[in-house]
PDB file of the backbone (N, CA, C, O) and the ligand in Angstrom, with CONECT records:
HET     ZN  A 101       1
ATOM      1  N   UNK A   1       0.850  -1.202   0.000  1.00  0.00           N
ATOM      2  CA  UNK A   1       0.000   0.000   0.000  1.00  0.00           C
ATOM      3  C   UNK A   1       0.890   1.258   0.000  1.00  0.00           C
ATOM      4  O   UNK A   1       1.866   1.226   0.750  1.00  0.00           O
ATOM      5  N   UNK A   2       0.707   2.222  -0.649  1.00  0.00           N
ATOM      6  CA  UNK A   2       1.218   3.067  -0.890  1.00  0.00           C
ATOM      7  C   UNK A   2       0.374   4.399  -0.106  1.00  0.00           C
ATOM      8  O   UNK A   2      -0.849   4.538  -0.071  1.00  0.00           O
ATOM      9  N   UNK A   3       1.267   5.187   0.416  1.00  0.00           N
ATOM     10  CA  UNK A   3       0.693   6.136   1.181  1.00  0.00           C
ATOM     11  C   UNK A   3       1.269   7.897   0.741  1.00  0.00           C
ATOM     12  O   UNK A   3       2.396   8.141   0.308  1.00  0.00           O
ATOM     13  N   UNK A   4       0.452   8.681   0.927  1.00  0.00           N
ATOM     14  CA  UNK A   4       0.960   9.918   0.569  1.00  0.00           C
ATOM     15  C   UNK A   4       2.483  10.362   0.783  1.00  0.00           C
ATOM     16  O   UNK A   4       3.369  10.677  -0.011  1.00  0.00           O
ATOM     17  N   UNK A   5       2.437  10.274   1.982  1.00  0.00           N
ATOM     18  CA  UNK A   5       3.503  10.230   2.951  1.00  0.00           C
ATOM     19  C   UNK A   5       5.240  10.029   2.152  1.00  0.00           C
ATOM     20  O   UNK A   5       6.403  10.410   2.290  1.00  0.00           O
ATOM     21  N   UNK A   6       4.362   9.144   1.269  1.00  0.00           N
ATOM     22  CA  UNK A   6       5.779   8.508   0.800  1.00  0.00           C
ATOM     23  C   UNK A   6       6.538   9.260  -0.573  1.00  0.00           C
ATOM     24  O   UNK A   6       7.700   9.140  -0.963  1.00  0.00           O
ATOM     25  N   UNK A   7       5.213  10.217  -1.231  1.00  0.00           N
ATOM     26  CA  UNK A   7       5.870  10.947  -2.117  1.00  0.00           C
ATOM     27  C   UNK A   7       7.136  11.779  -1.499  1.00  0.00           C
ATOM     28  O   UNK A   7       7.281  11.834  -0.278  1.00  0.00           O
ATOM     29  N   UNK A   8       8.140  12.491  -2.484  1.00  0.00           N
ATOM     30  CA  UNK A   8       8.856  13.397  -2.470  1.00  0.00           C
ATOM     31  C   UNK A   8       8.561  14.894  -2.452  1.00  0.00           C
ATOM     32  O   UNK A   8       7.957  15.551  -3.299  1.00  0.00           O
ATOM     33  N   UNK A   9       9.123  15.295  -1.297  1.00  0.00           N
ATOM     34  CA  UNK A   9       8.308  16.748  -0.830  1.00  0.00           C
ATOM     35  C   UNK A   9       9.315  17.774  -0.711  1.00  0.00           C
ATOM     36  O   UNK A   9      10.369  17.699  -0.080  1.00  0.00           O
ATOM     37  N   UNK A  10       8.663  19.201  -1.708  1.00  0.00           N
ATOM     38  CA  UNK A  10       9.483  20.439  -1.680  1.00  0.00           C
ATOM     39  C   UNK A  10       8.924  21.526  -0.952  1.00  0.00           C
ATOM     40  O   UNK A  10       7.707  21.516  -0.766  1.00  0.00           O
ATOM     41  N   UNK A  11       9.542  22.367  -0.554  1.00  0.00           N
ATOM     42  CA  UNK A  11       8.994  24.048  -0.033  1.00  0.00           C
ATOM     43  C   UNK A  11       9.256  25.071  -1.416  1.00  0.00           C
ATOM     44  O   UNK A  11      10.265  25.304  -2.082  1.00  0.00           O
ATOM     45  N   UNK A  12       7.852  25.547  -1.495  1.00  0.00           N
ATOM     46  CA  UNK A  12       7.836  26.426  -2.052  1.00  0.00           C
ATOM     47  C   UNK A  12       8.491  27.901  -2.051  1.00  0.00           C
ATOM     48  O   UNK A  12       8.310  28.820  -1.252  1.00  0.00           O
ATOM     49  N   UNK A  13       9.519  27.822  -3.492  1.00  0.00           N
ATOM     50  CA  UNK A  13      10.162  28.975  -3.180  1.00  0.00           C
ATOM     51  C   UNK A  13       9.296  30.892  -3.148  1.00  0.00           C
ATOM     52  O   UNK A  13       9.756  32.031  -3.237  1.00  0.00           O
ATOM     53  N   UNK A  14       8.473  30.546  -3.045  1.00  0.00           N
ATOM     54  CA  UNK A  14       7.664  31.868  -3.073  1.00  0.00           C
ATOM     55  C   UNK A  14       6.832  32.054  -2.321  1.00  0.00           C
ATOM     56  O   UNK A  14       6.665  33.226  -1.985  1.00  0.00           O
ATOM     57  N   UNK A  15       6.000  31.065  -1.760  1.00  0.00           N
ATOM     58  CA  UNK A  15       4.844  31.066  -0.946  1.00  0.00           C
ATOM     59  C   UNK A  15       5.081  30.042   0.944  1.00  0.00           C
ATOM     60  O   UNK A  15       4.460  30.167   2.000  1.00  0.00           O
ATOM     61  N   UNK A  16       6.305  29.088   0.526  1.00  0.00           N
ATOM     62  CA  UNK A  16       7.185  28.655   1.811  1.00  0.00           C
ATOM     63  C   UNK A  16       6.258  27.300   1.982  1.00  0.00           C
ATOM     64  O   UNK A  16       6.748  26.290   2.488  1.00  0.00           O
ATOM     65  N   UNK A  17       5.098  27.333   1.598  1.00  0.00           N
ATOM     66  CA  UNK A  17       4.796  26.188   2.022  1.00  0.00           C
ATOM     67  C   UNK A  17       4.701  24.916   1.081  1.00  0.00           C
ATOM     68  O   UNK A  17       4.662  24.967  -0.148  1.00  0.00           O
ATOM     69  N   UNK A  18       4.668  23.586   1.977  1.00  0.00           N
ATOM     70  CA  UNK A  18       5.391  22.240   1.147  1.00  0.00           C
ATOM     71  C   UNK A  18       4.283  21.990   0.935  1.00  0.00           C
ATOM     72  O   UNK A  18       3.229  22.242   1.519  1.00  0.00           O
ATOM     73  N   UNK A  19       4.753  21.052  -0.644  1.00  0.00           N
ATOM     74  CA  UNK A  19       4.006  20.478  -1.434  1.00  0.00           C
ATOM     75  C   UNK A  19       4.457  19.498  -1.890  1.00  0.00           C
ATOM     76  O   UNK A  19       5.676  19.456  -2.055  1.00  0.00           O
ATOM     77  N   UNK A  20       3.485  18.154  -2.323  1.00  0.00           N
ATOM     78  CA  UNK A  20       3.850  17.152  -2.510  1.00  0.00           C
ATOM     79  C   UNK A  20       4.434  16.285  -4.038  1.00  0.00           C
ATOM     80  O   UNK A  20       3.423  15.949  -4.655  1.00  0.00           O
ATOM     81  N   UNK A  21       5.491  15.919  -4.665  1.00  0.00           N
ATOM     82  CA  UNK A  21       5.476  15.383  -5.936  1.00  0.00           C
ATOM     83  C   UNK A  21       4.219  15.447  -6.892  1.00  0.00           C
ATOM     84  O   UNK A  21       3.152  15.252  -6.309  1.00  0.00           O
ATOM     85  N   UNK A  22       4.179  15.574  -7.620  1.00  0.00           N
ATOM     86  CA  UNK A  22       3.026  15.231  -8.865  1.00  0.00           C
ATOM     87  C   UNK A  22       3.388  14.773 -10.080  1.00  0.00           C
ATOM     88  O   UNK A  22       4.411  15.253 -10.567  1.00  0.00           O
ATOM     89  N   UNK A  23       2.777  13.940 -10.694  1.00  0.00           N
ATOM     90  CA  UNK A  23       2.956  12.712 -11.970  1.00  0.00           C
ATOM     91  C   UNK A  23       3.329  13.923 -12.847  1.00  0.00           C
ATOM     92  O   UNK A  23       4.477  13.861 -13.289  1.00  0.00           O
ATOM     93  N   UNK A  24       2.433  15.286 -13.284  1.00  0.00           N
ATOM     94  CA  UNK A  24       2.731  15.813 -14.144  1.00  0.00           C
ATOM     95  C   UNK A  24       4.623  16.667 -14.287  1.00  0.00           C
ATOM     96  O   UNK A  24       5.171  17.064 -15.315  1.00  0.00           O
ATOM     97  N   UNK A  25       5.222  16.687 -12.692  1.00  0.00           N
ATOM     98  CA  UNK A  25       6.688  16.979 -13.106  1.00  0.00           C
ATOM     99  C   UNK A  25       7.588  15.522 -12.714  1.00  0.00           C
ATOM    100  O   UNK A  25       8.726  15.359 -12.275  1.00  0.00           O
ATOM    101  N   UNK A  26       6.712  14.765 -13.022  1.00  0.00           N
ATOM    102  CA  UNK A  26       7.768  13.738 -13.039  1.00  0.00           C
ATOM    103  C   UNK A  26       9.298  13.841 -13.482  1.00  0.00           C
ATOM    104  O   UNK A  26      10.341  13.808 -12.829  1.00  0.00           O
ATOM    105  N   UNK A  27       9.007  13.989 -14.949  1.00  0.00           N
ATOM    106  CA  UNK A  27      10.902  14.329 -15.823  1.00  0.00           C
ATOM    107  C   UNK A  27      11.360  15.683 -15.239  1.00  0.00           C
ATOM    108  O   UNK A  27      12.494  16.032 -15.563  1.00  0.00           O
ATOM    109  N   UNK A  28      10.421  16.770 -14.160  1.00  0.00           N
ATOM    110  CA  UNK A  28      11.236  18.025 -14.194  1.00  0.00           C
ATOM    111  C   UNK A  28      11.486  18.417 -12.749  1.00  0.00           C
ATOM    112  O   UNK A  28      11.917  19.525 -12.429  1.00  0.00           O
ATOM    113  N   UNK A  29      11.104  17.158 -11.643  1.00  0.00           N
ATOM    114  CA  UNK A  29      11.352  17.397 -10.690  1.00  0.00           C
ATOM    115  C   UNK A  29      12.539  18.154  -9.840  1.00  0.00           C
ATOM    116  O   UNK A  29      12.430  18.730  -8.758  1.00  0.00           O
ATOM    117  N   UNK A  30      13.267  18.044 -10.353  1.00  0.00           N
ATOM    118  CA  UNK A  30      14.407  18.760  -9.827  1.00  0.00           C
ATOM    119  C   UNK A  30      14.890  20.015 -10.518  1.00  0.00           C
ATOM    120  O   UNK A  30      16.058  20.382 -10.644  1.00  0.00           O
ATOM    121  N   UNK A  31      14.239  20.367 -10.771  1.00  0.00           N
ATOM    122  CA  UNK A  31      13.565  22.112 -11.202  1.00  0.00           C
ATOM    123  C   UNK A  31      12.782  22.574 -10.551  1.00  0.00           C
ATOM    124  O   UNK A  31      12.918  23.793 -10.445  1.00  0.00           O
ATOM    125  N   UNK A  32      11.845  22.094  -9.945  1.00  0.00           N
ATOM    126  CA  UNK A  32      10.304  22.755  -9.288  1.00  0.00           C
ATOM    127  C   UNK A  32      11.017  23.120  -8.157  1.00  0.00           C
ATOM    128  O   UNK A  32      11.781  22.660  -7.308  1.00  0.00           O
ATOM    129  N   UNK A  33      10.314  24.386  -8.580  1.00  0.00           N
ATOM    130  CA  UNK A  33      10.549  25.067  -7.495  1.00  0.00           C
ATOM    131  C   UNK A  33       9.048  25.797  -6.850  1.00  0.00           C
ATOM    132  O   UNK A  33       9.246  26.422  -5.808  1.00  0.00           O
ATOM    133  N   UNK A  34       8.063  25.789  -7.187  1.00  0.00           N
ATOM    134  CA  UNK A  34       7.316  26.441  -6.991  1.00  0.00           C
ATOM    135  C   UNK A  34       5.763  25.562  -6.953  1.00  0.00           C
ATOM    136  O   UNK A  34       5.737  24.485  -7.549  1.00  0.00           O
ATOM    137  N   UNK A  35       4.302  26.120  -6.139  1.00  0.00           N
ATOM    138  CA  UNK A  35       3.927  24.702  -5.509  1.00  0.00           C
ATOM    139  C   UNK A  35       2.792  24.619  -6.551  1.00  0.00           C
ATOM    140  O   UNK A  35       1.948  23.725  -6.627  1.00  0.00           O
ATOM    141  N   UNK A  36       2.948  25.966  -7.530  1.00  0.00           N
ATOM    142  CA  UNK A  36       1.369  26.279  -8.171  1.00  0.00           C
ATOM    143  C   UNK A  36       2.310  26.873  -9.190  1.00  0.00           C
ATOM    144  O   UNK A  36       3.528  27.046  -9.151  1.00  0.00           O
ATOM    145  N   UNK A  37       1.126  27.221 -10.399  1.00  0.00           N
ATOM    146  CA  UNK A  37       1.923  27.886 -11.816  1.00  0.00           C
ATOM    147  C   UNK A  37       1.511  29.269 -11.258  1.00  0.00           C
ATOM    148  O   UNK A  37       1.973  30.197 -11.921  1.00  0.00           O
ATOM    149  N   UNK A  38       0.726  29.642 -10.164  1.00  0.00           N
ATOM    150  CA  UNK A  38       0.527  30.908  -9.822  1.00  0.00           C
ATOM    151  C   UNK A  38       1.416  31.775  -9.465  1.00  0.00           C
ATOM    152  O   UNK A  38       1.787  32.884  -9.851  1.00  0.00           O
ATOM    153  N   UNK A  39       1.911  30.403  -7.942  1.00  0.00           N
ATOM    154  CA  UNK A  39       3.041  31.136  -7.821  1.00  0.00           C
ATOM    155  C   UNK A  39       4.760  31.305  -8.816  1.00  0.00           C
ATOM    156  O   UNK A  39       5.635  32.170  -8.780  1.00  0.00           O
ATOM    157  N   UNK A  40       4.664  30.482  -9.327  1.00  0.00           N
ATOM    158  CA  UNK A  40       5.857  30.213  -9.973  1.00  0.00           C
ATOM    159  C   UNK A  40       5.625  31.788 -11.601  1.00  0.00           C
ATOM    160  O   UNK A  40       6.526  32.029 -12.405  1.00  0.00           O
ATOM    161  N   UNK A  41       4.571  32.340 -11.595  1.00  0.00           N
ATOM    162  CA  UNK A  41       4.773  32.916 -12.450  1.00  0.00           C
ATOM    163  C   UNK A  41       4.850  34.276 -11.479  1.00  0.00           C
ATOM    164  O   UNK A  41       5.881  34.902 -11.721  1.00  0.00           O
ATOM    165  N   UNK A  42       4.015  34.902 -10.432  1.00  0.00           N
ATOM    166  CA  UNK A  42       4.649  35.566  -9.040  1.00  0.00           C
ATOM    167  C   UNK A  42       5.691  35.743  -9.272  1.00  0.00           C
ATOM    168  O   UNK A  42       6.290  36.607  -9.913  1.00  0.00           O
ATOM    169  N   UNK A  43       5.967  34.883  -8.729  1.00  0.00           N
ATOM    170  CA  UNK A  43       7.504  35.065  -8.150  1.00  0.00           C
ATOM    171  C   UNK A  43       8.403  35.318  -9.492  1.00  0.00           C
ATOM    172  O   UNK A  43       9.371  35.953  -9.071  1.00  0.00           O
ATOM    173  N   UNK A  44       8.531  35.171 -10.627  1.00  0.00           N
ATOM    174  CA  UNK A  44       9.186  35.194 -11.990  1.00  0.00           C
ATOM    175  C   UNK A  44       8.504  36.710 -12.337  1.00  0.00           C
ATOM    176  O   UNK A  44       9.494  37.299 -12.770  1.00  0.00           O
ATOM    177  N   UNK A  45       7.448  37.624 -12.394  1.00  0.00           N
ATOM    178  CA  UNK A  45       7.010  38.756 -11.956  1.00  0.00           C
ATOM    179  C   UNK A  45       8.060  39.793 -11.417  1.00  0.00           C
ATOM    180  O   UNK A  45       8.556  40.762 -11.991  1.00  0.00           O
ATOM    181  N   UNK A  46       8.281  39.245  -9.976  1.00  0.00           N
ATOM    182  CA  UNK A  46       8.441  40.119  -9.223  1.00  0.00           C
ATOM    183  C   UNK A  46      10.363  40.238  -9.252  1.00  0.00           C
ATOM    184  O   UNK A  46      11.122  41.131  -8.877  1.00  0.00           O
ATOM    185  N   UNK A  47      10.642  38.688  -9.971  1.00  0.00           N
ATOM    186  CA  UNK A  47      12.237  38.547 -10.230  1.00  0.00           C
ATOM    187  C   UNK A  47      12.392  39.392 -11.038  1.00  0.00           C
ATOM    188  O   UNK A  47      13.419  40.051 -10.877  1.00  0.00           O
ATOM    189  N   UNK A  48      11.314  39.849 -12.489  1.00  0.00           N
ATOM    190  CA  UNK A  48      11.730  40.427 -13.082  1.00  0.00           C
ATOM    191  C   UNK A  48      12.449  42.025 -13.015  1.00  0.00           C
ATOM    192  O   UNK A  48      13.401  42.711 -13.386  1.00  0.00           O
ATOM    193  N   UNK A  49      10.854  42.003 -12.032  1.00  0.00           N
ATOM    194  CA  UNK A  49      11.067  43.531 -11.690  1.00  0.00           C
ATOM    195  C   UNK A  49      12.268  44.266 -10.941  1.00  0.00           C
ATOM    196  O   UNK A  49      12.741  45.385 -11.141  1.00  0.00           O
ATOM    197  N   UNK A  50      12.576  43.384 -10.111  1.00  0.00           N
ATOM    198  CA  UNK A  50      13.840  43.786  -9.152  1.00  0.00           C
ATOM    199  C   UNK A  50      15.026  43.822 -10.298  1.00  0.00           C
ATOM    200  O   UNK A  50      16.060  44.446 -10.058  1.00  0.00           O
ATOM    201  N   UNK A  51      14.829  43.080 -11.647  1.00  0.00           N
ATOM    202  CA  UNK A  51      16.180  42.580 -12.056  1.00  0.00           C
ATOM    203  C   UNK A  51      16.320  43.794 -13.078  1.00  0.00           C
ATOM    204  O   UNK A  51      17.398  44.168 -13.539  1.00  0.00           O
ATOM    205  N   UNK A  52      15.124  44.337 -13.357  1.00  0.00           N
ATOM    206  CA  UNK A  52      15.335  45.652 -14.110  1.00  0.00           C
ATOM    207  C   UNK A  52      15.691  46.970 -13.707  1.00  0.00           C
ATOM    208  O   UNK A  52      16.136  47.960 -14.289  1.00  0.00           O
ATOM    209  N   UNK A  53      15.201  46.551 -11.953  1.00  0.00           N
ATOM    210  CA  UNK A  53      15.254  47.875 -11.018  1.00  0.00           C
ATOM    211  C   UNK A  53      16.596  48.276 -10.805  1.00  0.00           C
ATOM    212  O   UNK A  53      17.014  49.434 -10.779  1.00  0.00           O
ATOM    213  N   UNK A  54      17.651  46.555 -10.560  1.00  0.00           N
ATOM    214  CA  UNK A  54      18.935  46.444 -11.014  1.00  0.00           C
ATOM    215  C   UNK A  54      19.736  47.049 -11.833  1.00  0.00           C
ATOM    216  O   UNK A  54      20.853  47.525 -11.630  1.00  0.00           O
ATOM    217  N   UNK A  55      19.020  46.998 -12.896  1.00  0.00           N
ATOM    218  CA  UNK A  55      19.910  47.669 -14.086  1.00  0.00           C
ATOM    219  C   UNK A  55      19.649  48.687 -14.451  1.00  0.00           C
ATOM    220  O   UNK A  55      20.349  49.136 -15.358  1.00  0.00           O
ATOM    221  N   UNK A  56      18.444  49.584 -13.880  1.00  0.00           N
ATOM    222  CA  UNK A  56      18.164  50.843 -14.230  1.00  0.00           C
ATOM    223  C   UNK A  56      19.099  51.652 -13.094  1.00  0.00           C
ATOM    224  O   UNK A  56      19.239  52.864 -13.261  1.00  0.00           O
ATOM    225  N   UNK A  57      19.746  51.002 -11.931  1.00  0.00           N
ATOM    226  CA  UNK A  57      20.132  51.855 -11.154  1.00  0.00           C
ATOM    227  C   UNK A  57      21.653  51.760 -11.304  1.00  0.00           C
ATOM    228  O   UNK A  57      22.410  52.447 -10.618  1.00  0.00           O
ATOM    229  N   UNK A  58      22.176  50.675 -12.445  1.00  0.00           N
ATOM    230  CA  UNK A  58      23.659  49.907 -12.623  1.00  0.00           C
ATOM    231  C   UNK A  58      23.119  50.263 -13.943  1.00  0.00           C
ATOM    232  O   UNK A  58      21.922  49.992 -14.034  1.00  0.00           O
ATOM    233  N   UNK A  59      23.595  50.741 -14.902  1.00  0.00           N
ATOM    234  CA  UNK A  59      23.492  51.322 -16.289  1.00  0.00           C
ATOM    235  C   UNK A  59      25.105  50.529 -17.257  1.00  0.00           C
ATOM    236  O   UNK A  59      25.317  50.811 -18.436  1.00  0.00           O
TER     237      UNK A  59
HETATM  238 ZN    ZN A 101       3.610  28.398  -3.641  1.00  0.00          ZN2+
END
């Protein structure tokens, strides 16, 4: 018997809280970083913004 428990579990880099493996990142598991496409596009948002804020103030 197989139990939840037993999947492979990450913390979300944007929102902190863990989430459990899913069939659909099977091949990309060790990329995920993020627990939802919500947050994972968030947080890629807000990377952007800082990364421009970066270079508008570094020319
Ligand atoms: Zn999240």
């Amino acid at each position: 018997m197989r139990r939840k428990a037993d999947l492979p579990q990450k913390t979300c880099a944007f929102c902190q809280r863990p989430f459990a493996w899913r069939k659909k990142w099977a091949r990309d598991w060790d990329n995920v970083r993020y627990c939802s496409e919500r947050c994972r596009r968030t947080a890629k948002n807000s990377t952007a913004k800082n990364a421009r804020r970066e270079k508008e103030t570094n020319p």
